[in-house]
N, C-alpha and C positions, 0 to 999 in steps of 0.2 A: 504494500500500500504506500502511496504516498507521503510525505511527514506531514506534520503541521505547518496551518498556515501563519503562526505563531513563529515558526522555524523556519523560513523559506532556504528547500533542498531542493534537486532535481527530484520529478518522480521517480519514486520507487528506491530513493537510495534511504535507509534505515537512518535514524536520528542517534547521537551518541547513546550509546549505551551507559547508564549512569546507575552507580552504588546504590545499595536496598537495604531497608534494614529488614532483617531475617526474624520477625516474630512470628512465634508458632502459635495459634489460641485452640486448646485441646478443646476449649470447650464449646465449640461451635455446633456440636450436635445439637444442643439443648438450646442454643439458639437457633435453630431451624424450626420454626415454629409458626404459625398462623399465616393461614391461607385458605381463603373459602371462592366464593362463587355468590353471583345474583341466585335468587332464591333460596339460598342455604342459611338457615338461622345462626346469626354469629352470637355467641356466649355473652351476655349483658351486654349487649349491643358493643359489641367494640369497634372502634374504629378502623376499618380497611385501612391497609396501606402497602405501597410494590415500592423494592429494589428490584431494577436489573443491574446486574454486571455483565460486561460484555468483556470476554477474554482476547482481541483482536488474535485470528490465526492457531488458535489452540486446536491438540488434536484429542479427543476424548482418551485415543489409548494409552497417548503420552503423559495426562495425566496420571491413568490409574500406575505407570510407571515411574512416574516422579515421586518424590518424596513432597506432598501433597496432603498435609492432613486437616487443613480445613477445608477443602473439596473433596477430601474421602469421608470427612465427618457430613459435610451437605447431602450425598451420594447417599451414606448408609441411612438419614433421616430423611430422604425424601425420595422423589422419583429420577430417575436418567433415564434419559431418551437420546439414543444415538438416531443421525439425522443424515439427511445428505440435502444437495442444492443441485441448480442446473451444472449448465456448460455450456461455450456457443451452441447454435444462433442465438440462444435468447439470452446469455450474456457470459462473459468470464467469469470465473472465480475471480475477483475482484471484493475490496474491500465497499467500493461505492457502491454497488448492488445487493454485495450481501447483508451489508448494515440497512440500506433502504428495506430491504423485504422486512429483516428483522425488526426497524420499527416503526412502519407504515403497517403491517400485516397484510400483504399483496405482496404479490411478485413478480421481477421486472417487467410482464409482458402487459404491466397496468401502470406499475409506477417510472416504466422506460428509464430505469436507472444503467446505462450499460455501460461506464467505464468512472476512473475515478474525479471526473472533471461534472460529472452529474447535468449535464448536456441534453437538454429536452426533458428534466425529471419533472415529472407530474404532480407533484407537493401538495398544488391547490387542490387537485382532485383526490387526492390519497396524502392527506397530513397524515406527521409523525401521532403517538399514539396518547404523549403527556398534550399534544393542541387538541387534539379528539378531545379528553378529559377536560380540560379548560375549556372550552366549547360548550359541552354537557356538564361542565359545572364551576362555574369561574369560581369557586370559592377554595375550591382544590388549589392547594400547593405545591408547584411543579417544578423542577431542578434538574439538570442533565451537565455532566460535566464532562469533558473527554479530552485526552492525548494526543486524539486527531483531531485536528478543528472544524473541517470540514462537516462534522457531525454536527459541531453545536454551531458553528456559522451559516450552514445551508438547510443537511437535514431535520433538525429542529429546528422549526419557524419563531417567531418572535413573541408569538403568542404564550410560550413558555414561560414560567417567573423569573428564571435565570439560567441561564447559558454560559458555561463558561470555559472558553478555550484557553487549556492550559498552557501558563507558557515554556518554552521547547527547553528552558535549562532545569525547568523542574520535574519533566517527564510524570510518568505513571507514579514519583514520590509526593508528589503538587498534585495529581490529581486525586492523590488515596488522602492524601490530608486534608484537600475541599472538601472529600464528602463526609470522611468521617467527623469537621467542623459542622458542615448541616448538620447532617442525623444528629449532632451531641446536641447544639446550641438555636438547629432550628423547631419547627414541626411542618415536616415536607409531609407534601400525601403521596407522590410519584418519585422515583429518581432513579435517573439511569445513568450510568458510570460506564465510561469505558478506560480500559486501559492495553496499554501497547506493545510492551518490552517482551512480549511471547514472539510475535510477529517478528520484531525484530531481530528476534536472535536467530528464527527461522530463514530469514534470509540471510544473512550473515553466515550461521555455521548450519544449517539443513536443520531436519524434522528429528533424524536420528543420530544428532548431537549430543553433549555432556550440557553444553552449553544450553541447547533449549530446555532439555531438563532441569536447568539454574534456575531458569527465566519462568519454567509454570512454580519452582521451588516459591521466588519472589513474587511471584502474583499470589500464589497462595496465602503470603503472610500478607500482603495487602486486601485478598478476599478477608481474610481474619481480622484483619483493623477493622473495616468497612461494619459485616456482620456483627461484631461485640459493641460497635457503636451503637447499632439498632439495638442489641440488646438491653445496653448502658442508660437507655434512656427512661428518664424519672416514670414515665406515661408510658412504658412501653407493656406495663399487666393491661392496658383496657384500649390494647391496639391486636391490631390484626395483621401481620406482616406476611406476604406471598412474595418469598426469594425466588428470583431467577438467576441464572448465571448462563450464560452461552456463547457460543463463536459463531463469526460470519464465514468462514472458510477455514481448510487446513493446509497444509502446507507438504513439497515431497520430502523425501530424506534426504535429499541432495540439498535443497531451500530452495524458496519460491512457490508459487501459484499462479493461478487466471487460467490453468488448461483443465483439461475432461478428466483426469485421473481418480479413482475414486479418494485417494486420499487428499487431492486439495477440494475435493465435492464435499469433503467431512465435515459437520457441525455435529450441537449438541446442545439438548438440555437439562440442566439442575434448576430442580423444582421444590422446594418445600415449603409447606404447609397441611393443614389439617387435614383436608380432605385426599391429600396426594399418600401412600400408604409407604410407612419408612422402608428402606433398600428394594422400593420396585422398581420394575424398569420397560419400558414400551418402546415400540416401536411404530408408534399411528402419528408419531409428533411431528411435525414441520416447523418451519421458522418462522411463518408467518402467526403463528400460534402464541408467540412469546406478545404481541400487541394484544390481541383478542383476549388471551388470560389476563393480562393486567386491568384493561379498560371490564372486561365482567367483574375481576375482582374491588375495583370500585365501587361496582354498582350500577355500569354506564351499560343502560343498553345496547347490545347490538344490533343496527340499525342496518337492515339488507339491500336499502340503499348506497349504506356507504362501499357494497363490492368485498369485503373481508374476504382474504383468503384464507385465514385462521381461523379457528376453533380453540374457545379455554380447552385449555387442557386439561381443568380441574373435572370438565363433563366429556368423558370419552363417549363415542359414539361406537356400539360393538359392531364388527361387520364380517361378515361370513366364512370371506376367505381369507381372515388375520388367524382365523380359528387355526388354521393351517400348517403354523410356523413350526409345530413341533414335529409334523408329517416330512418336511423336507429334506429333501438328499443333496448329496454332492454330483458334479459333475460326472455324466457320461460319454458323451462324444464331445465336447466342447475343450479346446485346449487353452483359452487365455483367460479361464476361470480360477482364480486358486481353487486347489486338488481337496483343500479341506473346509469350502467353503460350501456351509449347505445354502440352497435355494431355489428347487425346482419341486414338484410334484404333480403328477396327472391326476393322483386319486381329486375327485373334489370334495367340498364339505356336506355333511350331510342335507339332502335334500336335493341337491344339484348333482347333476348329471353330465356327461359328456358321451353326446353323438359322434361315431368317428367313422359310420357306417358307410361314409361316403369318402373316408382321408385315403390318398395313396400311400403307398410303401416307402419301407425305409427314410433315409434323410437322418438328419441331427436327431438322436432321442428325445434330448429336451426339449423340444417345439414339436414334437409329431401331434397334432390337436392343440387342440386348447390347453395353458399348462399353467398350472399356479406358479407364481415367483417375487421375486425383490428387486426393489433397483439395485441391491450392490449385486447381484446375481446378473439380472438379467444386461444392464449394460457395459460391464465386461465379457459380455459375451458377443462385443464388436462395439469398441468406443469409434466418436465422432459419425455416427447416423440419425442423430438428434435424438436417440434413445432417453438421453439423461434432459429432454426434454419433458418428459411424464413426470412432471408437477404435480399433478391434483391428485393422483395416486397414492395413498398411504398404504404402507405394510405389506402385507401378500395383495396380491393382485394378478386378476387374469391376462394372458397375452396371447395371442395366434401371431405366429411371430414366421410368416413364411421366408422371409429374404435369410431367417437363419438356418430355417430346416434344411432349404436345401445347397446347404453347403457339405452334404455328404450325401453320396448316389441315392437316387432318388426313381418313384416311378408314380406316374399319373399327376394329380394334381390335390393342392391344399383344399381341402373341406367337410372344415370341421365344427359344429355347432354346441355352442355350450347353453345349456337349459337351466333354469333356475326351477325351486320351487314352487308351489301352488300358492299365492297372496291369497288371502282375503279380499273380496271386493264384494259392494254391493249394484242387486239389480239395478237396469236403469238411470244410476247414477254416471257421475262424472271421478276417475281416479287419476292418480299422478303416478308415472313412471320417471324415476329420477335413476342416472349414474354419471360417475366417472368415464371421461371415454379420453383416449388419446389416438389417432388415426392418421397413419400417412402411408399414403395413397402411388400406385403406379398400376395402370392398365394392365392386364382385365379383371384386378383384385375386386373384390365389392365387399360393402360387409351389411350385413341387414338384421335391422330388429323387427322382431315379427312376437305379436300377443296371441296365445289362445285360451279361449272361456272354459272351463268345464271339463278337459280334455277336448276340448273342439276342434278342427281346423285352424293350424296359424293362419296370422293376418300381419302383412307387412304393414309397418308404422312407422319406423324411419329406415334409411337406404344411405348408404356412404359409398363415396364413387369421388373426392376428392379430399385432400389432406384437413385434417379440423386438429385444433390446437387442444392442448389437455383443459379441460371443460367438463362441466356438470351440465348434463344436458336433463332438461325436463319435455316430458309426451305426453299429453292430455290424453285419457282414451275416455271414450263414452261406454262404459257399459253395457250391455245386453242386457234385456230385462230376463229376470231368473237368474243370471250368472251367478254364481258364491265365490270364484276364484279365477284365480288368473297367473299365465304362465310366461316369459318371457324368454325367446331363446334368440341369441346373439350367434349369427352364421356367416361364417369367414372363406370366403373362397378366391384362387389366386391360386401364386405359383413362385417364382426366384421374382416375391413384389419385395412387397415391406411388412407393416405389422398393425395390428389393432391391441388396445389397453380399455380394459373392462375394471371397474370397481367400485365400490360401492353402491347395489340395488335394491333400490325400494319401490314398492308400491303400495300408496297411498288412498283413501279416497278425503277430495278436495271438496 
């Protein structure tokens, strides 16, 4: 990332590296502590209130490698959520995008953040998540302080109580000392902290350095000030605190980022609070999730106008084929998978089905039909084809994935139909079909949803025949009168095309 605009460097050259002081606070478990959600009764009314910390360039593993004990203490009292991000086209690993997603909650193909100059960002239509809060409720106390300036001079707007870009002699020690000053001597309701010297060291000496391990060492003891400040405070029994911690990107072992790899695609979240259940861990989390959580844990509606690409975290949403993750294998015909890396499975979840009566032979195992998998699975299994485009995708998720099958002998042609369950629906009425889809397109692939009542005859309802972005598509259907249910099957047919992305389906009635 590029330094502060406090500091004027060339882009992308690292700001000195400056001494830390190495406090360990063992006792930050028991400071991880309160965290709710809109409609969840908070204990004598306490007061909501969010920290984020934002770790610039941290890699979750290298944490759990570091000598790290106040984010091994947050970890074991709350939830982790290992994540990932895009990749070109729709934007670099970069720090200006990955911090916009993180605190707009959308992602660059809304908030057009695509390099670190923030050139065409969309702010008005997608503000940061402390002017949301100020917006919905100017009475809130809002604070953001950060190492990179660019955050608090561009991507938080003005509308914030204070902003303040550190300046570049006092690094991530100047900014761990702003905040732990607020939290002691203010009463903020929002605050978001970033700090930098992971990053830095990442470029300098790589991912799998001594040295970057120094650097999550020193964040750690600055996570440890920050958090014991919240604790430290007079008010702090009849307040409600929802910790976050996360990164905008990781970094390779060599150092640096902005390309497809999965390791600079790497984020993550630390989560704690009451409703998050001590040393869990998920995998449905995104980045855009980190705005969404804070702004419900205030209180602030989420408003479907405002476009959120995030969901609190604190309210998971279960979905079929997450049920999945403990079903999956490792690699069989696929060579630039790690060999110990599970991520595939034909079986589906129960209730669902896979038609395959019509799939040709042979081809790549893991694609022959319809196949459950993961992004870290399924897009090393050929980086840069916009795979690491499949955004809206959480967890396990369905793919028909023809441009990979046949890259091992092959006979006839892809098609294969994956069937869902029987909904509920009522006669005569009006229902909702909602999923996740991701879809790109090369002649004469097609991909078609088709509904049937009852066991009835399918009936075509939407048809894909060109490329559509990862999206939540919704289909009005009208009912038949007497229907009780209703079936949905997604059919994929093609040949050495490309691939379709199914996940999450519901249906509704409206």
């Amino acid at each position: 990332m590029p330094v502060r605009t406090s500091a004027p460097l060339p882009p992308e050259e690292p700001v000195p590296h400056l001494s830390r002081r190495s406090l360990i606070l063992s006792a930050v478990a028991a400071a991880a502590t309160a965290g709710s959600f809109t409609g969840v009764a908070r204990a004598a009314a306490r007061t909501p209130k969010v920290l984020v910390i934002g770790l610039d360039g941290a890699l979750l593993s290298r944490i759990k490698d570091a000598d790290a004990p106040n984010l091994d203490a947050l970890m074991a009292a709350g939830l982790t959520a290992p994540s990932s991000i895009y990749a070109n086209p729709l934007a670099p690993t970069l720090s200006g995008p990955g911090w916009s997603t993180i605190i707009t909650g959308v992602w660059p193909d809304k908030h057009n953040v695509k390099d670190n100059a923030f050139t065409g960002a969309r702010f008005t239509q997608y503000p940061d998540f402390l002017t949301r809060a100020e917006t919905a409720n100017p009475a809130l106390s809002t604070y953001a302080v950060a190492s990179w300036a660019p955050l608090t001079d561009t991507v938080f707007s003005a509308k914030v109580d204070t902003r303040v870009s550190t300046p570049g002699a006092e690094y991530d020690t100047g900014t761990t000392s702003r905040a732990v000053a607020r939290l002691r001597d203010g009463n903020p309701d929002a605050v978001f902290v970033h700090l930098d010297n992971i990053d830095h060291a990442g470029h300098t000496y790589g991912a799998a350095s001594r040295q970057y391990l120094d650097a999550i060492h020193g964040a750690d003891a600055q996570v440890g000030q920050i958090v014991a400040a919240v604790r430290a405070r007079p008010s702090y029994a009849a307040e409600d605190w929802l910790i976050m911690v996360t990164a905008d990107h990781g970094h390779t072992d060599a150092g640096g980022h902005g390309g497809s790899t999965l390791q600079e695609r790497q984020t993550f979240l630390i989560a704690t609070g009451p409703t998050l259940a001590p040393g869990s861990v998920r995998h449905d989390v995104k980045m855009p999730d980190v705005a969404a959580s804070a702004l419900a844990h205030l209180g602030i509606p989420l408003d479907p106008a405002w476009g959120l690409d995030g969901r609190p975290v604190q309210q998971p949403a279960p979905d079929d084929f997450d049920a999945l993750r403990g079903s999956l294998a490792t690699r069989v015909d696929e060579t630039g998978i790690p060999a110990a890396l599970v991520g595939f499975t034909h079986t589906p979840p129960p209730g669902w089905s896979v038609d395959n009566s019509a799939m040709g032979g042979g081809g790549v195992t893991e694609w022959r039909g319809w196949s459950f998998t993961t992004d870290e699975f399924w897009t090393q299994a050929q980086r840069d084809q916009n795979r690491e485009s499949n955004i809206r995708a959480r967890g396990v998720f369905a793919v028909a994935d023809g441009d990979e099958w046949t890259d091992k002998s092959y006979t006839g042609t892809f098609d294969s139909t994956l069937v869902s369950p029987a909904y509920p629906v009522t006669g005569g009425g009006t229902a909702v079909l909602t999923y996740t889809t991701y879809y790109r397109h090369e002649s004469p692939q097609k991909g078609e949803v088709l509904v049937s009542y009852d066991g009835g005859a399918p009936v075509t309802v939407r048809t894909y025949t060109a490329d559509v972005p990862s999206r939540t598509e919704t289909v009005t259907l009208q009912v038949p009168a007497g229907a009780t249910s209703a079936r949905v099957r997604f059919r994929y047919t093609g040949g050495n095309n490309w691939y379709w992305v199914i996940d999450g389906v519901r249906i509704g009635m409206s």
